[in-house]
Structure formats: structure tokens, C-alpha cells
N, C-alpha and C positions, 0 to 999 in steps of 0.2 A: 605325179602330184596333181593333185586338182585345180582348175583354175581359181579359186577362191583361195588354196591356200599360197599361190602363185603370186596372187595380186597381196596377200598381207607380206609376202615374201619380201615383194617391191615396195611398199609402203612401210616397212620396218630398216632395211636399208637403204634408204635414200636418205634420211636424217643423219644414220650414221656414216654414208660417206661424203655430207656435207662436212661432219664434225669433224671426217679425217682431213679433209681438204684443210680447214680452217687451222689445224694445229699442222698441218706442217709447211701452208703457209700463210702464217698471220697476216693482218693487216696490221700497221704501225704502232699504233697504241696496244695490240697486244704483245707485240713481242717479248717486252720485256715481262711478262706473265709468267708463271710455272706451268707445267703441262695443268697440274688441273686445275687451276684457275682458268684456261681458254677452254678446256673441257667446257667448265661453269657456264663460263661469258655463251661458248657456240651453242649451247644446250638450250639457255632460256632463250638464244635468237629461235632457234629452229622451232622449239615448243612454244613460244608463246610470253606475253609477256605473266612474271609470276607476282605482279603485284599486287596487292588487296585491293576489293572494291570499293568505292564512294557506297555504294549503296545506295538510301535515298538521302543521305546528309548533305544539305546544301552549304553549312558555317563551316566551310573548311578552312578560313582564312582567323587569324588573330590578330595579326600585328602588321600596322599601316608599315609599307616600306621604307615611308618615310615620315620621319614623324611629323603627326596633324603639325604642331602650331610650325614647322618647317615647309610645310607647303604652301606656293603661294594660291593656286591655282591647279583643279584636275578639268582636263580639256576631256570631255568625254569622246564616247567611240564614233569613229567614222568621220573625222577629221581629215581633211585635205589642203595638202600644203606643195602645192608644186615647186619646182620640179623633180622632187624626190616622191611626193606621196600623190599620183594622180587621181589614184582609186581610192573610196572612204578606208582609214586606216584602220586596223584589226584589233588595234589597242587605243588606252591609253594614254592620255599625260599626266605625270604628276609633278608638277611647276617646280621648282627653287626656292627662295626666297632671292631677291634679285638686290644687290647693292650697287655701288657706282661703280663699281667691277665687276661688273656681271654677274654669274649666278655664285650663291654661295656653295663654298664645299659642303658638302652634307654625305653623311652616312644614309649608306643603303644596309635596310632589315631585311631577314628571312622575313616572308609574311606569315609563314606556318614552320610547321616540323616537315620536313621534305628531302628529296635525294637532288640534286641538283647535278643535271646527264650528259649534258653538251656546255662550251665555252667557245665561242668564237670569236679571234680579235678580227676589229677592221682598221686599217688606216684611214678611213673615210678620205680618203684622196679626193672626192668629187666638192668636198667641203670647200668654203672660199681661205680657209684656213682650217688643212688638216691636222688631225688629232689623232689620237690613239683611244680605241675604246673598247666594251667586251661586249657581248651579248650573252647572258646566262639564259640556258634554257632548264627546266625543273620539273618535276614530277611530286603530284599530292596525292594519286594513287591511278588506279589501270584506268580510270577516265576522264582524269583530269589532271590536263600541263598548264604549264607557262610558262612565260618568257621575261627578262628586262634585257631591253637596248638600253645603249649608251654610258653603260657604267665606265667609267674613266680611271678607276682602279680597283682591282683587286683584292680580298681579306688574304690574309700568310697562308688559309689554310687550301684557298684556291689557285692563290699563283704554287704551292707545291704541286696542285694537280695538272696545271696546266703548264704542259713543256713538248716542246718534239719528242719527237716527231710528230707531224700533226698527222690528222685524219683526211684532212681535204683540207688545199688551200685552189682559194676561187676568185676569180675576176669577176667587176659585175661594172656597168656601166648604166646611169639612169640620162643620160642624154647630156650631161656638160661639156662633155668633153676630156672629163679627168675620172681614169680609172679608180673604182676602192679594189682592194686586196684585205681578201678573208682568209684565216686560219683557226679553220675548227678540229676540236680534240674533245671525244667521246671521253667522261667523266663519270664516277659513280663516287660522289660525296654529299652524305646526310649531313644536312645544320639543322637547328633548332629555332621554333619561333620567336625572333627576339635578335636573335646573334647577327652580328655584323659580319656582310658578303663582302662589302666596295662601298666605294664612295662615289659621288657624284657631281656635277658642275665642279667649280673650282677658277673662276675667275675668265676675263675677260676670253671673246673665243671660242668658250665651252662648252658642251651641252645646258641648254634653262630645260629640261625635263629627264623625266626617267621615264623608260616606256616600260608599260604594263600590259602585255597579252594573256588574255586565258582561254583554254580551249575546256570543253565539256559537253563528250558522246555521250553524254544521258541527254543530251536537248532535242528538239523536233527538227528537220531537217528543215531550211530557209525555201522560199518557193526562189529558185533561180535556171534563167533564163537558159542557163547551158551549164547544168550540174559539172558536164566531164571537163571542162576550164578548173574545176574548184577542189583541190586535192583532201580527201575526206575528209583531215582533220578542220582543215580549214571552213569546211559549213560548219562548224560549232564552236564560234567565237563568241562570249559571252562578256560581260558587263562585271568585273574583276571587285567590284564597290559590294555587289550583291552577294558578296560568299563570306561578307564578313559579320558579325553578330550589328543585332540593330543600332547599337549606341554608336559603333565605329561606321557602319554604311552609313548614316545620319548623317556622320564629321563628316563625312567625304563628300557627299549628296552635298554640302553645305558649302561646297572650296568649288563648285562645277563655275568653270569659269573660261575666259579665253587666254590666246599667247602675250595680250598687251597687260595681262594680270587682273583683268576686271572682274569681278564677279557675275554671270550673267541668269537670268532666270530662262532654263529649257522646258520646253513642253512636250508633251510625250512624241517618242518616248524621249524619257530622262534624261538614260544613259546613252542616247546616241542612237546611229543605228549602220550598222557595217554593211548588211545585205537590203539592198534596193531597189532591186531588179522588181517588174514590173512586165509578167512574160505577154506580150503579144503586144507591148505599148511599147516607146522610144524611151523610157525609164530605164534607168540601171548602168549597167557599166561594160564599155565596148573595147574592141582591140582592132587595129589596124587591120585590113583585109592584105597588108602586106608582111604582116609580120608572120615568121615562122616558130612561134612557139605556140607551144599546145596548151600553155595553161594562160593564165590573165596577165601573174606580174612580169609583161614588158614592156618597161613603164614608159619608153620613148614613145611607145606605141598603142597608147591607152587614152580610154577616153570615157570620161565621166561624164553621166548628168541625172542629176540626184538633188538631194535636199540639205541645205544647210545643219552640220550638226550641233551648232547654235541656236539656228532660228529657223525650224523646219517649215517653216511659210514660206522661206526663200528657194528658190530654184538657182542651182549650181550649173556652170559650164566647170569643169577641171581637163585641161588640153596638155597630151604627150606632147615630145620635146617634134613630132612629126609634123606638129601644126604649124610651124616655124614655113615649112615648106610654101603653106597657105599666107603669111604676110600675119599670122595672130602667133602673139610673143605667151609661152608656158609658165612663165614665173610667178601669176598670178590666177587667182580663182576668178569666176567671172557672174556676177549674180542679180537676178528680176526678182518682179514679184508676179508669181505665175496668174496666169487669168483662168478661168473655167469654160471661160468658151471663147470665140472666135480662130482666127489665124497667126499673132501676135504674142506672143508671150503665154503659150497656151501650158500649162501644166504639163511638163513629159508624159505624166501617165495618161493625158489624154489624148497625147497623139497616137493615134490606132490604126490610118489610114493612110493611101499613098499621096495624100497633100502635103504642098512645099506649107512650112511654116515658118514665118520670122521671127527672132530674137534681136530685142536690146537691151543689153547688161553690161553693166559697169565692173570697175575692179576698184579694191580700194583706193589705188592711185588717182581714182578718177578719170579714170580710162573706157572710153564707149565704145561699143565695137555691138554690130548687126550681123547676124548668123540665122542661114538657114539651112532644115535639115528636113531629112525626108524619110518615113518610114519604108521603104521599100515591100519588106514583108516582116516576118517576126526576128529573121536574124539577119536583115540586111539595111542599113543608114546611110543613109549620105549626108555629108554635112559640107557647106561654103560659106564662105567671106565675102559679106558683098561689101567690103572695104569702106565702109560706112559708116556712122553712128546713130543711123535712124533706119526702120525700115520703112516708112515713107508707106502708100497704100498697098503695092501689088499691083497686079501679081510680079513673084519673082522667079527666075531659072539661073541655074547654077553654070559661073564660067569658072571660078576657082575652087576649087572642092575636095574632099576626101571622102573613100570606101571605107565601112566599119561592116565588122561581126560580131558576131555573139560569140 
């Protein structure tokens, strides 16, 4: 036999003895399958996904999740809320309407015709008052998903889908102290745009939003600082307002607002902005030089400095649960108004060089705190507490401090 016909030899069986592997032994959620049904299922893992394309259709959305006049409030992207969200967030809010019992219950919509893939519950244990809640994940064709957090129940036709054995159940810890527990179960159920998934909020306690992720590999890659942190789909998070026809983005565009329910007027961009990074400048978003994971979300050990996604004139501090170590408390954002030049308050993206620089920013408690930090080189920070509320002239050197990477 010739080496060529050798090598299709090997590249013709190695699918088929993945698929043997996979039917005689499933994973959980297939068990209960027929043989050819895990045929199916192991066929399109191994070949590929078989869904149709977007094409260049960008109105893949029809119907608001929730409906306009039930929203109070949509918090656009890149929102940071410690100490669960240190890094700008990937999604979405979309508000409640809020009564003297906290959010009201409301229905969650398909926002299109879609297959809806994954469900995972959490007990969000880390909450000051835990809950029960799902994360739908969904599919509107081979390049474009998304996601709702927080939904708090169920439609009849997804709690039949969802049941043990699960897929993976996971521990996950954002620095409280109090573990959440995840249980996720692979799903293949088509709804229609319109039809009722779950509900949401539901009184004192509860979630006040729905989160709204969308991902979309037809977009241009983001310029970031250290791609291999950022798992592919994840460079193509998109702005979830913009897929919907112009009279329904308009509503939306029109509800952008914050968590105290106000309306607020954004300047571009708009809709927020997730990726910030800023490569060769102290901009963007860092991770402990002590932590061992390979990608960004470990949130204990994360560290933000970015731009307001309210009021992008403002410069953000957002500090993992690590800063704690340093005498600066994570529960809060921390925010200036950047300057363009000097050593003081200087704009992230213009620090470029290995000069100590001072920061003083408040938090909304009214809380002042003086931080200086140091470009080392393009993936290396140092950042301290001079246990202050002023930086006073200079020069300054770091006695309490932390190491950051890219």
C-alpha cells in the first residue's frame, strides 16, 4: 500500500473509532439515546458543526426578551460589578421593572427561532442570599450563540429537558468565601421567536436583570493584549441591541441606562465596550502573576483598568478579591477623571513607560484611596497602596504592592 493511501487509511478511521468509543461509552446525557441517535449526536461532534450559516444577515433577532414597556433599564456591555464581575462584562442587562418588593416577575422570550444547547443550574451560593437559577445557552445558526444568566425558572418544555444526569457539575469560587455549584446538561430544543423559556426576578432577593450574551465569528478580531488568555469564541462578543430590526434596537438604545434604574446618556461607543486592552500601554485587563490559570476569568485574581461603560471619560480601577491582601477592599469600583499628561491621574493608555504613576479615585461610597502602578514592560504591572487619599507631589516607591500579567 502506498503511503498516501495509508495516510487516508488513518484519517478515515480515526472518526470511526472515535464514534465506536463514544456508543459503547457514552457520556451521561447520551445514555439514554438509541444506538442511532449517538451515531447522530458522535457524527456531527466529530464532522463539524451541521448548522446553516448567518451568511451576511445581521437582523437575526425579533423579539425583545423581555418585553420593552417591562424593562426598566438595559446596562450595556462591559459593565463591572465586583466582586463577581471584575473584568468589563460580556453581556448585557436587561432591568426589571422594580416594585417595593424588588424585581417584578416577568417572562423571558425566545428572542428569535433557535435551538437552545446547554442549561446549567447554579445555586449561586456566593450570593448574600442564595437562589436557584439557569443559564440558557442557544444557538441562531454556525456563527452565532448566546446566552441568558439568571433566569429563575424554567418553561415545561425545558425543565423536561433538563434532568440527570447532568453533564458536568462544577465548583467555582469568585473570592467570598462561599462556594456556587453548577450543573450543566447538553440540550437540543428548538422554540420559536415569541415563546416563553422562564421567568425572571420575582421579588425580594432576586435577580433585577437578565443577562444577555452574544457571540459572532463573522466579526474582526479585537486588538488584545494576550490573545491565548481569550478562548476563540470569546473575541467575538457583540452588542445583542444591534441584531434586532431598527424600530426594536431604537427601543432598546432608548432604555440604556444604569443599576439605580436611571436613564443615562452613553457616548460612543453606545453599546459599551468589552475588549479594552490597549497593547504596549497599562490599559486593559490583568491577572495576578500568582494565579495559575491560563485564561483571564480568575476573578479573585483579576484586575481591571478601563473605562467607564457609562461614562467613558471616566477611568476605572476594578480590584480581585487579591487586593484585600494590599489593605484596598473589592466590593467596589474605583473611578478619576483621567488627565492627558503629567504623572497623576494619567489616562491608562498613556502610560507606556517604566514611570511610577499616581492615582486618586473615589468609589461611590465615597471612598478615596491613592494607587500607584508601574509599567514594567508590555506584560508586566506593578501596582501599590500608598494607604492614602491623596498622592501629594512625589516621587513615590512601592512598599505594599502586587505583580500583574497580561
Amino acid at each position: 500500500m502506498k503511503l498516501w493511501q495509508k495516510i487516508g487509511v488513518v484519517i478515515i478511521a480515526i472518526p470511526l473509532l472515535l464514534i465506536l468509543i463514544g456508543i459503547l461509552f457514552p457520556k451521561p446525557s447520551d445514555k439514554s439515546k438509541s444506538i442511532s441517535q449517538r451515531i447522530t449526536s458522535l457524527f456531527s461532534r466529530v464532522s463539524g458543526s451541521s448548522e446553516p450559516s448567518c451568511g451576511t444577515n445581521m437582523q437575526l433577532l425579533s423579539y425583545s426578551p423581555i418585553n420593552l414597556n417591562e424593562i426598566s433599564t438595559v446596562v450595556p456591555l462591559g459593565n463591572i460589578s465586583p466582586p463577581g464581575h471584575i473584568l468589563p462584562t460580556t453581556h448585557m442587562y436587561y432591568r426589571y421593572i422594580h416594585t417595593g418588593q424588588g424585581s417584578k416577575l416577568t417572562n423571558i422570550y425566545a428572542p428569535a427561532d433557535m435551538t437552545i444547547t446547554k442549561i446549567t443550574l447554579s445555586d449561586n451560593g456566593s450570593a448574600m442570599v442564595p437562589f436557584d437559577s439557569y443559564k440558557i445557552e442557544f444557538s441562531l445558526c454556525r456563527e452565532v450563540k448566546g446566552y441568558f444568566i439568571l433566569v429563575t425558572t424554567l418553561s415545561d418544555k425545558l425543565k423536561t429537558a433538563f434532568h440527570e444526569p447532568y453533564d458536568r457539575v462544577q465548583t467555582s469560587n469568585v473570592g467570598t468565601g462561599k462556594p456556587d455549584h453548577n450543573y450543566e446538561k447538553e440540550v437540543s430544543v428548538k422554540v420559536s421567536s415569541g415563546e416563553i423559556i422562564g421567568t425572571g426576578g420575582g421579588g425580594p432577593n432576586m435577580p433585577d436583570a437578565l443577562d444577555f450574551g452574544l457571540t459572532d465569528t463573522r466579526t474582526a478580531l479585537p486588538m488584545l493584549a494576550n490573545p491565548s488568555r481569550w478562548p476563540d469564541t470569546d473575541q467575538h462578543y457583540v452588542c445583542s441591541a444591534d441584531y434586532y430590526p431598527d424600530n426594536i434596537k431604537q427601543s432598546i438604545y432608548s432604555k440604556f441606562g444604569n443599576f439605580d434604574g436611571n436613564l443615562v446618556s452613553i457616548d460612543q461607543p453606545m453599546c459599551g465596550a468589552v475588549y479594552q486592552d490597549v497593547v504596549g500601554s497599562a490599559q486593559g485587563v490583568w491577572v495576578s502573576s500568582k494565579s495559575t490559570s491560563t485564561d483571564l476569568w480568575d476573578v479573585p485574581n483579576d484586575l481591571a483598568l478601563v473605562h467607564s461603560n457609562f461614562n467613558h471619560k471616566l477611568g476605572v480601577f476594578s480590584f480581585g478579591n487579591i487586593f484585600q491582601q494590599i489593605g484596598i477592599s473589592n466590593n467596589l469600583v474605583y473611578t478619576f477623571t483621567p488627565q492627558t499628561s503629567g504623572n497623576v491621574n494619567l489616562d491608562f493608555n498613556n502610560v507606556k513607560d517604566g514611570n511610577i504613576y499616581c492615582y486618586q479615585a473615589a468609589n461611590a461610597q465615597g471612598q478615596n484611596i491613592a494607587v500607584i502602578i508601574q509599567l514594567q514592560d508590555n506584560n508586566h504591572l506593578k501596582i501599590g497602596n500608598l494607604n492614602t487619599s491623596s498622592c501629594g507631589s512625589g516621587p513615590w516607591s512601592f512598599s505594599s504592592s502586587l505583580d500583574f500579567i497580561r
